[in-house]
N, C-alpha and C positions, 0 to 999 in steps of 0.2 A: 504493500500500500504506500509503504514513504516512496520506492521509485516511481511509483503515478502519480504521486502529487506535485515529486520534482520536477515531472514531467510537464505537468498542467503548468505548474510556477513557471516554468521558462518560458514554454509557449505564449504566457499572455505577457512576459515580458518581452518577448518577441515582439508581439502584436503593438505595445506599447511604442519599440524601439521603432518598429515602420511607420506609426502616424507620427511621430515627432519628426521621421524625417518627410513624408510626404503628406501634411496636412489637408490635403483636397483629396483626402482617401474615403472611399464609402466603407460603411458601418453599419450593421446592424445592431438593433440592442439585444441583448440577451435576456432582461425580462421578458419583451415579449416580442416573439419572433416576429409577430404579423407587422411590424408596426411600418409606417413606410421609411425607404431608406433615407437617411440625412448626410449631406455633403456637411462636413468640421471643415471649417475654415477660420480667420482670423477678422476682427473684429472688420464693418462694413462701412469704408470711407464715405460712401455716400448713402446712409440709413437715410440720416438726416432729410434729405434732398427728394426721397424717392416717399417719405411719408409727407412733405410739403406736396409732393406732383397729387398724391393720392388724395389728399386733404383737399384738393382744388379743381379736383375731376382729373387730371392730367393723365391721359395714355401713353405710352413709349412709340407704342403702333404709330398711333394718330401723329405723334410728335414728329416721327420718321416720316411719316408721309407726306407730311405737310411741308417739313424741309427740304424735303428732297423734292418735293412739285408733282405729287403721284396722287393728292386728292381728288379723288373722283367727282364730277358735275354730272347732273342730267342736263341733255340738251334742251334749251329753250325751247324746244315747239314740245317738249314731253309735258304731262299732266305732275311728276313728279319736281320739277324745275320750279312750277309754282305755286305748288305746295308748301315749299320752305319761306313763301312769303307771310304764307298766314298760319305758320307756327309760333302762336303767339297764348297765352293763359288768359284769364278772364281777371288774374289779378294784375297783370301788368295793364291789359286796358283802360280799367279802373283808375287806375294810381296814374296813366297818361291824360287820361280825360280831369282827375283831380290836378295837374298839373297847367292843363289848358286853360282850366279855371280861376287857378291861383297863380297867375306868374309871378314869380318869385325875384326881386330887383336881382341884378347881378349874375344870375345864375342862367346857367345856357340851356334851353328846351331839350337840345341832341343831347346833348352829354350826358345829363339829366337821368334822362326818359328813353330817348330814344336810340343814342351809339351801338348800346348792350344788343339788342334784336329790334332791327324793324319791322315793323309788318304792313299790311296791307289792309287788316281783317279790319282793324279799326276803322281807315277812313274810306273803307268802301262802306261799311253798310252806316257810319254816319251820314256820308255822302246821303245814300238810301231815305235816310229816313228824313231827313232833310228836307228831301226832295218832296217825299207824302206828306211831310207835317206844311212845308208851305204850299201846297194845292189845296191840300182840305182845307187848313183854316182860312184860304182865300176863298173860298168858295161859302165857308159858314159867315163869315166874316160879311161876307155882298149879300149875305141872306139876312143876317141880324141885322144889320142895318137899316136896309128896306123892309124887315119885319111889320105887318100891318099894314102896310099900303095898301088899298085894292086895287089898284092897276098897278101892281108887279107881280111878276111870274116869274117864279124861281126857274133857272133851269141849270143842274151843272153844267160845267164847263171842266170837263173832262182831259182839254188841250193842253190846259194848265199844267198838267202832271210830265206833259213832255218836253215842256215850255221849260218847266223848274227842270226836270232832268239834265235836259240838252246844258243848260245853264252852269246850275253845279261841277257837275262833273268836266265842263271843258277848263272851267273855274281852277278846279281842283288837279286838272292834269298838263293842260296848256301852260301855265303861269308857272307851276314848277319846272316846267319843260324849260321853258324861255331865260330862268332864271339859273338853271343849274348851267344849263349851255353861258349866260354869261360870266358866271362865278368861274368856271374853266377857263374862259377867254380872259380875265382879269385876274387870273393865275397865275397865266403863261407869261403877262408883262408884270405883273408884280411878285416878287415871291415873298415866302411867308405869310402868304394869308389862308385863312384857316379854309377849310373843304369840306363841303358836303357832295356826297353821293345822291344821286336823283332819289335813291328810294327816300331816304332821311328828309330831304324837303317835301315830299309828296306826303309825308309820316305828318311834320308841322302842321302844312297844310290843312290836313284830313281832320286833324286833333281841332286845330284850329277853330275851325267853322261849326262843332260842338255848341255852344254857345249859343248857337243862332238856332237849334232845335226849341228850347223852351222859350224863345224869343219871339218865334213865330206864330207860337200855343198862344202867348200873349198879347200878340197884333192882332188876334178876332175881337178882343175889345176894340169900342166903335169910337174911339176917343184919339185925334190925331195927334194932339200933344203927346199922348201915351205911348203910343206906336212911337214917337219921333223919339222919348224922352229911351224907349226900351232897346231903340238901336243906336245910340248912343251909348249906351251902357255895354252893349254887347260889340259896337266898335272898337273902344275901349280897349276892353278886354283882350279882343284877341288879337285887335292890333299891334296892342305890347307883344304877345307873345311874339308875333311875326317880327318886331325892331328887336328886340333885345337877342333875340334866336341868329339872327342873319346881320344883325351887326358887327360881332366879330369875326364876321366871315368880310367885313371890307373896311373895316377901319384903319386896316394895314396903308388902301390903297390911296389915293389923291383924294383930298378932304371932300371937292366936288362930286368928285364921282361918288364916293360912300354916301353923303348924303342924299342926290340926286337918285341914287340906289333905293336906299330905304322909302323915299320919301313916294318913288314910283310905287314901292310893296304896298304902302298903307294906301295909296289912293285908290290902287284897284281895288283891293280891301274894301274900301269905303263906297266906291262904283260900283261894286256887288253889293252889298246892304242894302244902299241906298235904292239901288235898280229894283232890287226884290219888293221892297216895301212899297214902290210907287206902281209898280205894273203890277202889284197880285192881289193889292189891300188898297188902292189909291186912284185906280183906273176908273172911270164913268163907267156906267152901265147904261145900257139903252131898252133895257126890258121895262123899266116904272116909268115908261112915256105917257102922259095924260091922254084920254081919249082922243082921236079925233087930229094927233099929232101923228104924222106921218117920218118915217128913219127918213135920212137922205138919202139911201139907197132906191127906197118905195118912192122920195116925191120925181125921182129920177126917173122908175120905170114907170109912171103913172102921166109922166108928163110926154115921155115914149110914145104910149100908143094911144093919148089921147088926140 
């Protein structure tokens, strides 16, 4: 029995003697056989580093790919390309629309709000509803008004809906378009001024005109101070966000031009408010004609084939 145990004794001092010299030696335990195998090595230069990548989402894969220019895109005409536009949560929309709302002096909308993931989800279906809230309430709006009349006759006006469409949405995609094309062009001669991406200002944009949803709930009241008093309020509003947002994107460049910049943002701004209010809530109607009052259309064809 003592030579078997001199035996064992050597042997594991053998086994000893091999990992000290070759530390990246596999091992099993002897407790317990199944257990899986473990590489002994020497303490891990970069633990540190590789629990910060994990702590932050950080893949090695993704990191490698990215580097090296192997990230895969779906092609633009794929349904999967624009899909990643409106990958976007219900609480970031929220917290962009609270931001629309409060702009905040000093602080930049993109940076903010929008840098992190742009989407689209938001100002399309604001855009959307936009569009329905100022048809309907133009159309209750021309009805409350004339309410009790007996020579008026209500009838919707339907066109309205296309009218606001066609409107918004050129509003909301034209203007950025025009805008991001000169913010490149006044890149190229000046540098260091700051840049946005066309999605990022169409993002403002869309966020922007938020505002003007509960605005227009509030222009069926028949009171044209009130209407006047409620889009001033809502000019305002989103007007700052549009100056303070796209001002440090030209303050870099010739004092004229920056200003001459913003000052064109707010007026179209203020072209749209002010359009929408006067042709949807502000337009004559020809339906509460007095009896016996002939359209100019009618004393036209009446005077045709008389």
């Amino acid at each position: 029995m003592a030579a078997v145990d001199d035996l064992q004794f050597e042997e594991f001092a053998d086994t000893a003697t091999s990992l000290a010299a070759n530390a990246d030696a596999t091992t099993i335990s002897i407790e317990d056989p199944g257990e899986t195998p473990k590489r002994q090595s020497g303490p891990s230069r970069g633990s540190g580093r590789e629990e910060d990548d994990e702590l932050l989402g950080n893949d090695d894969s993704d990191k490698t790919e990215l580097l090296a220019g192997q990230k895969k895109s779906s092609p633009f005409w794929t349904f999967e390309y624009y899909q990643t536009f409106f990958d976007v949560d219900t609480y970031q929309v929220f917290d962009r629309i609270k931001g629309s709302l409060l702009p905040i002096p000093g602080k930049n909308f993109v940076r903010l709000y929008i840098r992190s993931n742009p989407d689209l989800y938001g100002p399309f279906w604001i855009c959307a509803t936009l569009v329905f809230a100022i048809a309907i309430s133009g159309n209750l709006s021309n009805f409350l008004i004339h309410l009790g009349e007996k020579t008026y006759h209500y009838v919707p006006e339907f066109r309205k809906v296309s009218i606001a469409a066609t409107v918004i949405y050129a509003y909301a995609w034209l203007v950025p378009l025009a805008l991001w094309g000169f913010l490149v062009w006044r890149n190229s001669k000046v540098m260091n001024i700051v840049s946005y991406s066309f999605l990022e200002i169409v993002c403002v944009y869309g966020y922007s005109l938020f505002i003007y949803i509960p605005t227009a709930i509030l222009w069926i009241i028949p009171q044209k101070a009130v209407r006047w008093i409620l889009v001033m309020i809502a000019l305002g509003i989103s007007g700052s966000v549009l100056a303070m947002t796209f001002w440090p994107a030209v303050r870099e460049d010739n004092r004229r031009v920056a200003l001459a910049t913003i000052v064109t943002i707010v007026l179209l701004h203020m072209l749209l408010s002010v359009g929408c209010l006067a042709y949807f809530f502000d337009a004559p109607e020809m339906d509460h004609l007095p009896p016996g009052t002939a359209a100019p259309n009618q004393t036209v064809i009446a005077a045709k084939y008389s």
